[in-house]
N, C-alpha and C positions, 0 to 999 in steps of 0.2 A: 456624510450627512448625519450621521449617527452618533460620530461622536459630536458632532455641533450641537444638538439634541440632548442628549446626556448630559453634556458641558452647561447647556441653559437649563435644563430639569436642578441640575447640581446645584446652581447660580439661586435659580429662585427659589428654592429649599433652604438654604444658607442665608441669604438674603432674607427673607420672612424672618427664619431666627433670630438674626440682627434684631431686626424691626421691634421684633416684641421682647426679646430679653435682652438686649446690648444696649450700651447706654449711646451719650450722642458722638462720640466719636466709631462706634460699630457704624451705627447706622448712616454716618458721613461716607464711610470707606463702601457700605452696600449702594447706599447711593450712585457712588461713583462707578462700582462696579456693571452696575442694572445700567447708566447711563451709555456708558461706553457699550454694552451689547446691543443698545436699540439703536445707537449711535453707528453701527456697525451695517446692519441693511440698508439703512437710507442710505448712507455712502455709496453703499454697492449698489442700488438704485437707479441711484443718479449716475456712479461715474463707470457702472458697467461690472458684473456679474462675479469674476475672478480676481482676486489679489494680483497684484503683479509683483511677481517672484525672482524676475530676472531686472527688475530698476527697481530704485527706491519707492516706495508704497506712499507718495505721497498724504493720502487720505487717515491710513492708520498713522504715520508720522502725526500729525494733526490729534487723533485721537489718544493714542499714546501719550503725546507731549500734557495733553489738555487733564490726562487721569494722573499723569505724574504730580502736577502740579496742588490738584486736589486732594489728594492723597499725602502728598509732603504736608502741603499748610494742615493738614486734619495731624499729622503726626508732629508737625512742631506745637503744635496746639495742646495736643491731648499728654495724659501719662499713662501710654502706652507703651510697652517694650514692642510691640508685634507691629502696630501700626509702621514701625521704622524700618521692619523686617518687612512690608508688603511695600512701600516706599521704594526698599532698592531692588526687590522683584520686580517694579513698574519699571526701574531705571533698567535693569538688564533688558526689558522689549524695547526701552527707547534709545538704550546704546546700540542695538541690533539695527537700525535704522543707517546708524552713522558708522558701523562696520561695514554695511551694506555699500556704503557712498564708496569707502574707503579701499572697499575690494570687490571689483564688479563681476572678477569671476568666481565667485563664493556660486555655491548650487543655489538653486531655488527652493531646494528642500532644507536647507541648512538654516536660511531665513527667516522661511515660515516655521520652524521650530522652535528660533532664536527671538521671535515674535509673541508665540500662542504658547510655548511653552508656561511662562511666566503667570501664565492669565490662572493659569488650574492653581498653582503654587497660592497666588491671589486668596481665590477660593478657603481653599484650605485655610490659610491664615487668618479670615474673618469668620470662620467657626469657631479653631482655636480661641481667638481673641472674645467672643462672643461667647463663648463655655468658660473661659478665666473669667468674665467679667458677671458671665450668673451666679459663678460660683463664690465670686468674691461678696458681691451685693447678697444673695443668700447667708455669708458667715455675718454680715456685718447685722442682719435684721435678727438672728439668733444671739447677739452678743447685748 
């Protein structure tokens, strides 16, 4: 619970950033990011408390699929180098899905790694993207 905690502290610290200094493809990508965590309880909600670690995670397949998607169209859109680089970070949790189908005796820890891992990587990279992009709009308003 702690690190899920920190991981949203992280999210919406980063996010805000977006918001106010990133241009419209940051704040596409925070978008997607913020949507997919709220996206994540209701799920559990509704379809019951724990991920399921030993079948395919039907729900996060779903959400995964849905921020890949968003995430791609915002990167073939934008010119961004990083937006490409969070693009195939989504693809690595959505292939982990279909690793998952493909080898049922995979641990459950292996999964949920292969899943959540990705997500922090996320993070990281719409700061970056988000600090390249103040810093770039800062050189351009000094020029």
């Amino acid at each position: 619970m702690v690190r899920y905690a920190l991981q949203m502290s992280l999210l919406a610290i980063v996010a805000l950033y977006a918001w106010k200094k990133g241009g419209a493809p940051e704040r596409g990508v925070a978008v997607t990011l913020v949507a997919m965590s709220v996206a994540d309880p209701f799920y559990h909600v509704a379809f019951g408390k724990a991920a399921q670690l030993e079948t395919i995670d039907l729900g996060h397949l779903i959400i995964d699929l849905a921020a890949f998607y968003s995430i791609l169209t915002i990167a073939l859109r934008a010119n961004r180098l990083w937006i490409l680089l969070a693009a195939s970070a989504q693809l690595l949790s959505l292939m982990s899905h279909l690793v998952r189908v493909l080898s049922l005796d995979m641990w459950g820890w292996t999964y949920a790694v292969l899943t959540r891992a990705p997500s922090y990587l996320l993070i990281i990279l719409l700061a970056i993207g988000t600090l390249l992009h103040s810093r770039r709009t800062a050189l351009k308003q000094r020029i």
